[in-house]
N, C-alpha and C positions, 0 to 999 in steps of 0.2 A: 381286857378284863379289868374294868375300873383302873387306879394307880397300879396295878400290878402287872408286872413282864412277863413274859413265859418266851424263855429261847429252846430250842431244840441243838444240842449239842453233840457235833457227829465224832468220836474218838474210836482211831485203831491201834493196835498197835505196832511198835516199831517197824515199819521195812515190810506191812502187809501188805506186798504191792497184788494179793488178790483179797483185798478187803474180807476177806474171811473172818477177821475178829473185829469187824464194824459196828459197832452198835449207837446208836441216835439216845437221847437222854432229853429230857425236858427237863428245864429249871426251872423256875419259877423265884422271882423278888418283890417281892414285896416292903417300902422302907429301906429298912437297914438287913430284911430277914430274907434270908439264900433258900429255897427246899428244892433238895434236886430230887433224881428218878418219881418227877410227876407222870402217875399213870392218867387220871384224869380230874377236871376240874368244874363245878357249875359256882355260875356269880348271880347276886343279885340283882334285882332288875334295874339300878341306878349304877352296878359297880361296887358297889361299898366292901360288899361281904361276898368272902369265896369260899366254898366247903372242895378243899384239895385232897384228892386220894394220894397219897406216895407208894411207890411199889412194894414197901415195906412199911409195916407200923402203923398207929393210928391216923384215922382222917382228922382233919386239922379244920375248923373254922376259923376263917382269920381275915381280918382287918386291912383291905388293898392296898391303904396307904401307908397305915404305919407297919405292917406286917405282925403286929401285937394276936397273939394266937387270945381267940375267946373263949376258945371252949373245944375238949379231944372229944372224939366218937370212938367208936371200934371200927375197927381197918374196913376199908372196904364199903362203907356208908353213904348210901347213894339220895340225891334230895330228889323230894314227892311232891310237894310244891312251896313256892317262895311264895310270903306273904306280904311281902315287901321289904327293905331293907335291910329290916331289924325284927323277921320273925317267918320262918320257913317250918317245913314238916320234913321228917329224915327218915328215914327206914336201912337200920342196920341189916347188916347183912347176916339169913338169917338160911344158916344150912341144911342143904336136905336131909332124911333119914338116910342115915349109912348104911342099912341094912338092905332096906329096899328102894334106897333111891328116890321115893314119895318128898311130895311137895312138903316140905318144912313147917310151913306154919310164915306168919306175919311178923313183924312187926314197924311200929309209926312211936314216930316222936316228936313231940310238938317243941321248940326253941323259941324264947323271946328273950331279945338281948333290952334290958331297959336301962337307960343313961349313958348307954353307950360301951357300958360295961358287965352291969349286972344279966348274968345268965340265969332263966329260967327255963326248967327241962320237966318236962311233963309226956309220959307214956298216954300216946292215945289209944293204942289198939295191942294188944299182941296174944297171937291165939292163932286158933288152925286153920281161919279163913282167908281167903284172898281178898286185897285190895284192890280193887280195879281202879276206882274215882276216887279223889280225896280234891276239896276245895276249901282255901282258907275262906272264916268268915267277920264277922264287925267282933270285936271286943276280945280278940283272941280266940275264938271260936272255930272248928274245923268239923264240914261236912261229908263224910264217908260211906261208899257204899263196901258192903262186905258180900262177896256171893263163892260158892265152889270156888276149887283151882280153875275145874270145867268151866265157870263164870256162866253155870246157870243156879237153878234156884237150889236150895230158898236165896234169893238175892235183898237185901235192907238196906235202908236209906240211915242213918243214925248222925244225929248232933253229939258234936263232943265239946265239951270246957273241962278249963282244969278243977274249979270249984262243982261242977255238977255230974262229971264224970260223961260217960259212953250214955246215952237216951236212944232209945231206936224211933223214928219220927214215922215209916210208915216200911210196907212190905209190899215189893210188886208180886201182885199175883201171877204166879206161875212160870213160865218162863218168856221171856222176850220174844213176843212175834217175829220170827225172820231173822232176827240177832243175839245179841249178848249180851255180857254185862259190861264187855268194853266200848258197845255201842251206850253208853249213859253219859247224859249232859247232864254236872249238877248246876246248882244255883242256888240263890239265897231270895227270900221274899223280901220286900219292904218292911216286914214287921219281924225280919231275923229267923224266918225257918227258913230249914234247908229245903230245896223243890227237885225235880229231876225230871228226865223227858227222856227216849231213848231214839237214837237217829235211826230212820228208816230208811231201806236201801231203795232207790238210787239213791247216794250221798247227793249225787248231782242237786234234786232238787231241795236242798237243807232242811228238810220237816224232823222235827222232835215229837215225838209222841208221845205224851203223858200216861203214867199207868191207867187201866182200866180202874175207875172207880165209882160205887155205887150214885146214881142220880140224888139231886138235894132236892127234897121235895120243896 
């Protein structure tokens, strides 16, 4: 994972000669910086940048080489997607209702590190719908679809920037032929909208299907 280490460290102790108090420990190094009980880790797509869960305590964005922490999340912050780099989508971890156990609700965060230092942190979504699809797009822009937990409809396609905020770009009607919302490819146009297609089964023969939409006369 770029400049950083990750050993797995098996300790028991004294005289267990039935390993009953065995436990395995992931470390992780980074530079000069040590973080142990790593429960899990994703890197970016060159190495650079790792967002490390630890078994305890906040998730950690940080730096492979020098181990230099950029920026804390709340515990438990799993990435939605990397943009490259120096610029991903996060989704803290966002608890169910304790009463009834019902789907929680969303949330998405949009991170761009600029200069190699400067953190910018921007809510893109958070609310009571599901995220199925989310794709970075040109100029720090991120395209999202939001549908039920069920991940049918109402299902929307929506562009998001941090200067113009959440825009809803279009609405598939109805529900997905044959699928869902986790069957949605997005995409981005030439001219910066977001587009979407939804795969139809057989996967075998790769077709994406565009929503139905009125003919252009």
């Amino acid at each position: 994972m770029g400049s950083a280490i990750i050993r797995h460290v098996r300790t028991c102790k004294w005289l267990d000669w039935e390993n009953n108090s065995c436990r395995i420990d992931s470390v992780l190094t980074a530079g000069s910086r040590r973080i142990d009980g790593v429960y899990s880790t994703s890197v970016s797509p060159h190495g650079e940048l790792a967002l490390v869960n630890p078994m305890q305590g906040d998730s950690l964005l940080i730096d492979t080489r020098s181990g230099a922490i950029r920026t804390t999340l709340p515990a438990q912050t799993s990435v939605k997607e990397w943009c490259g780099d120096a610029e991903l989508v996060v989704s803290p971890l966002v608890k169910d209702t304790d009463a009834t156990g019902e789907f929680g609700g969303s949330h998405l965060v949009h991170l761009w590190i600029e200069h190699g230092t400067e953190v910018h942190r921007s809510t893109v979504y958070q609310g009571p719908r599901h995220v199925p699809r989310v794709l970075c797009g040109p100029e720090h822009t991120v395209a999202l679809a939001l549908s039920t937990i069920r991940e049918g409809p109402p299902i929307d396609l929506f562009r998001w920037s941090a200067d113009q905020g959440l825009q809803l770009v279009e609405t598939w009607p109805g529900e997905i032929q044959g699928g869902s919302a986790s069957d949605l490819v997005l995409s981005w146009t030439p001219a910066g909208r977001p587009d979407w297609c939804a795969r139809s089964r057989p996967y075998s023969l790769d077709t994406c299907v565009p929503p139905p939409r009125p003919a252009v006369p």
